[in-house]
C-alpha positions, 0 to 999 in steps of 0.5 A, a space after each residue: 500500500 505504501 507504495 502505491 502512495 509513492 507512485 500516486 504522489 509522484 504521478 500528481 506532482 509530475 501532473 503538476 509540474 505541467 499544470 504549473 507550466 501552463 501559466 498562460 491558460 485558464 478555464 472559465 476564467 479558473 487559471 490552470 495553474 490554481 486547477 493544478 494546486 487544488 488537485 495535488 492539494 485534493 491528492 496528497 490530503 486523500 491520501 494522507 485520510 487513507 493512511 499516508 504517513 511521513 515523519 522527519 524530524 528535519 521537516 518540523 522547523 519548515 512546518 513551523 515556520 510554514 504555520 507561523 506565516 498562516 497564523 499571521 496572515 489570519 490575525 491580520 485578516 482577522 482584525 484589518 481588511 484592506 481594500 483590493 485596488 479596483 480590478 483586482 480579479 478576486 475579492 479580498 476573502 479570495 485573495 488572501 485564501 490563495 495566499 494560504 493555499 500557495 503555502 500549504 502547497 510548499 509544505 504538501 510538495 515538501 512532504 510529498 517528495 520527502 515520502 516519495 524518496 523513501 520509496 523510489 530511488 533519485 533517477 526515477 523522480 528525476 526523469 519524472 520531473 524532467 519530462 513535465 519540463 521537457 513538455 513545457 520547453 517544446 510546446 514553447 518552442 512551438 509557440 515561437 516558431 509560430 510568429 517565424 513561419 506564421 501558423 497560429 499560437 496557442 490561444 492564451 486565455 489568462 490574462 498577463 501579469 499586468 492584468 491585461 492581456 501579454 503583448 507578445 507581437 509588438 512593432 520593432 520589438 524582438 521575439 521573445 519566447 513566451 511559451 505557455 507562460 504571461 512572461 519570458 522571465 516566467 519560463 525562464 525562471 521555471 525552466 532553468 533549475 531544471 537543466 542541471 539535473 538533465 545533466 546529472 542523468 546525463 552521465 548514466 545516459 547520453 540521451 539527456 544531454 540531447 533532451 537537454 538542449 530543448 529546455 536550454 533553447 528554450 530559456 535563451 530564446 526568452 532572452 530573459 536576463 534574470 533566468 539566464 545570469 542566474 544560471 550561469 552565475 550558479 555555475 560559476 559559484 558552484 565550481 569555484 566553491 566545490 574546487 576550493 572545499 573539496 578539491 572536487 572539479 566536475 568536468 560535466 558542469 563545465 560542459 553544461 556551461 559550455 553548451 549553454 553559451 554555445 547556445 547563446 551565442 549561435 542561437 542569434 540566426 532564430 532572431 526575429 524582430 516585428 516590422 515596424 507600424 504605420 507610427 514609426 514611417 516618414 510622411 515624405 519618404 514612406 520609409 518605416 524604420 525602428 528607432 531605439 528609445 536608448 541604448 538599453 531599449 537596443 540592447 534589449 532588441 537587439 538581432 544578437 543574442 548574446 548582445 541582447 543577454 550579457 550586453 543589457 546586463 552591462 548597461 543595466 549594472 554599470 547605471 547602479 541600483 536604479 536601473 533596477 527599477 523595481 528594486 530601488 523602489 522596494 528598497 524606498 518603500 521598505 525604508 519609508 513604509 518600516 517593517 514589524 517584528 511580526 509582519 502585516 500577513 501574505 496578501 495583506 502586504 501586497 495589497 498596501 504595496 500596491 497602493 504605494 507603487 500606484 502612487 510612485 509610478 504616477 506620471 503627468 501626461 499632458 495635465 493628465 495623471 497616468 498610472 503604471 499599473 492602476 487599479 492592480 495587485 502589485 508583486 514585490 518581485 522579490 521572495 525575500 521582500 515578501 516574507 520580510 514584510 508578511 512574516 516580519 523580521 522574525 519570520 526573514 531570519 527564521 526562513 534564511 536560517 532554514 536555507 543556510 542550513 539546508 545549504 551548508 548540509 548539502 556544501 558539506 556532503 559530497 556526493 554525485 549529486 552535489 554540485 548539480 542541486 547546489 546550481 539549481 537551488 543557487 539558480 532558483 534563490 537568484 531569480 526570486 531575489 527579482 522576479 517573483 515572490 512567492 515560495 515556489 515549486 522548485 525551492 521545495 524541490 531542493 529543500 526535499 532533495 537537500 535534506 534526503 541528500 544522504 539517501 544518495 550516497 553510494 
């Protein structure tokens, strides 16, 4: 019977895995990904009410923490309730509710992968989880090469990250992989953790080197800056780290990085740049052309890859922290807007984001007061913000202490599967330290990994 658990669990998580990478689609106006949690949430709890029991003491500092952040965030609702900005799709009940659910859900993949290690060995899940990404990657280069050679997209039916619907097909911009997701970065940071482990595979069987050049083009004809400095940074760290720890230099890795910026450099040939629009042609000549906003809006659409990727991240570092937009902005708001001991609760803290970020990206246009994103839920784009501000100070410092100790377990631990969890754990801390903010699917993943890492040695 408990076996039978084990195959249920790692079934409904590859399930999900895809269901998470359809970001862009919904069903009557449910997106599929909320369709995905619900069902793994639905699986793990009629199995646990049959009998499924998991016990490790390693996971009860996570589980702690994980109903410290719930308690707060029902306190908070409890006794305030913030108005939702007017085109919030959710009413506030809602809203918060999937707050809560996307916690639990940390906690069920958590649990779910730590049950199913003790059942199966690490190879198998793996193959598992990298088909769903193997799915994901080519249903996205399917969707790119429909723009090139003109059959139709897929029929994206969730609305963007903005609120409205993603603009892929926009006048003088270069093509950006989108795939089944609202953004590029999305796919990116979705795919990217990934790739390592094909590369672990890879040297029991060749065959995952070449499955693993389908997330790879994937992620770099995304051009996504965040996805693809992550990756190679995580490289960089990890080689350099192991080397100097244990003397241990893995010849693999340096061929995945290898045939990453291969990739990236002879991948400019599928570039691909929309014509420009009635808007951008002279009256008298007729002559349309694209002209760059500045030389980051050239960079950004510019015909070569490598340009567009490690060219945009030159301009945008060499002009310091406020060219990360995003960033300086939330670095103000924490500073003006002050943190608690305790923290305002997950939702709850979006929602007073949003109304400051409103005010802070109002322009005026013509003695017209334009919004950036009015009347929206505003992200933080940061993980470790959001947890600041929800769980407050004490719930910040109980998180990094969690993932220190994870990572100093598997530092210390050598073993074949080392250094390819430690790129994509690394990789997967990077992109949420900008792009997104909630506890994703992938830092559960090597939690899990990390914490059974003993179970591996051979």
């Amino acid at each position: 019977m408990n076996l039978k658990y084990s195959n249920i669990l790692l079934y409904s998580l590859s399930a999900f895995l895809v269901f998470e990478g359809l970001d862009a689609f919904s069903i009557q106006n449910i997106p599929i990904y909320w369709i995905g949690v619900s069902f793994l949430s639905v699986v793990y709890l009629i199995c646990y009410f049959l009998g499924l029991r998991t016990f490790n003491l390693n996971l009860f500092s996570i589980r702690n923490w994980i109903i410290y952040g719930i308690f707060i965030t029902l306190i908070q609702s409890f006794f305030n309730d913030l108005i939702l900005p007017k085109y919030a799709s959710t009413s506030y009940f809602q809203y918060i509710s999937l707050r809560l659910l996307r916690l639990l859900l940390f906690l069920i993949v958590i649990y779910s992968i730590n049950y199913i290690l003790q059942k199966h060995d690490f190879e198998k899940i793996l193959k598992f989880f990298l088909i769903s990404s193997i799915v994901i990657s080519t249903l996205s280069i399917v969707s790119y090469f429909s723009y090139i050679y003109g059959y139709s997209d897929f029929p994206r039916t969730r609305p963007g990250s903005g609120g409205w619907t993603q603009p892929i097909q926009r006048a003088c911009n270069i093509l950006r992989n989108y795939g089944t997701f609202r953004e590029p970065s999305f796919l990116a940071i979705w795919t990217v953790p990934f790739i390592p482990y094909f590369f672990y595979l890879g040297k029991k069987n060749k065959v995952w080197y070449a499955l693993s050049l389908i997330p790879i083009f994937s992620v770099v004809l995304s051009r996504s800056l965040t996805g693809i400095i992550a990756f190679v940074a995580a490289i960089i760290i990890v080689t350099v780290l192991l080397y100097l720890l244990h003397k241990k230099f893995e010849l693999n890795i340096i061929s995945m990085l290898s045939i990453f910026l291969l990739v990236i450099f002879t991948s400019g040939i599928f570039s691909y740049q929309f014509p420009p629009d009635e808007n951008t042609c002279n009256a008298n000549s007729l002559e349309c052309v694209c002209t760059p906003e500045d030389r980051l809006d050239e960079l950004k659409n510019s015909s070569s890859f490598s340009e567009g990727t490690f060219g945009r991240f030159r301009e945008i570092s060499s002009q310091g922290l406020d060219a990360f937009g995003n960033t300086a902005f939330l670095l103000e708001y924490i500073q003006n807007a002050g943190f608690s001991l305790f923290g305002e609760g997950y939702g709850y803290s979006n929602i007073a984001f949003s109304y400051a970020a409103d005010e802070a990206g109002k322009q005026l246009v013509e003695n017209q007061i334009i919004y950036r994103n009015p009347g929206q839920v505003v992200s933080f784009n940061n993980l470790y913000a959001n947890i600041l501000m929800s769980t407050g100070l004490v719930g910040l410092l109980w998180f990094l202490y969690i993932l220190i100790e994870i990572l100093r377990k598997i530092v210390f631990k050598p073993t074949p599967l080392q250094p390819y969890l430690l790129i994509s754990f690394i990789t997967t801390l990077f992109v949420y330290s900008y792009q997104a903010e909630e506890l994703a699917t992938h830092l559960a993943i090597a939690i899990s990994f990390g914490l059974n890492l003993k179970n591996y040695e051979k």
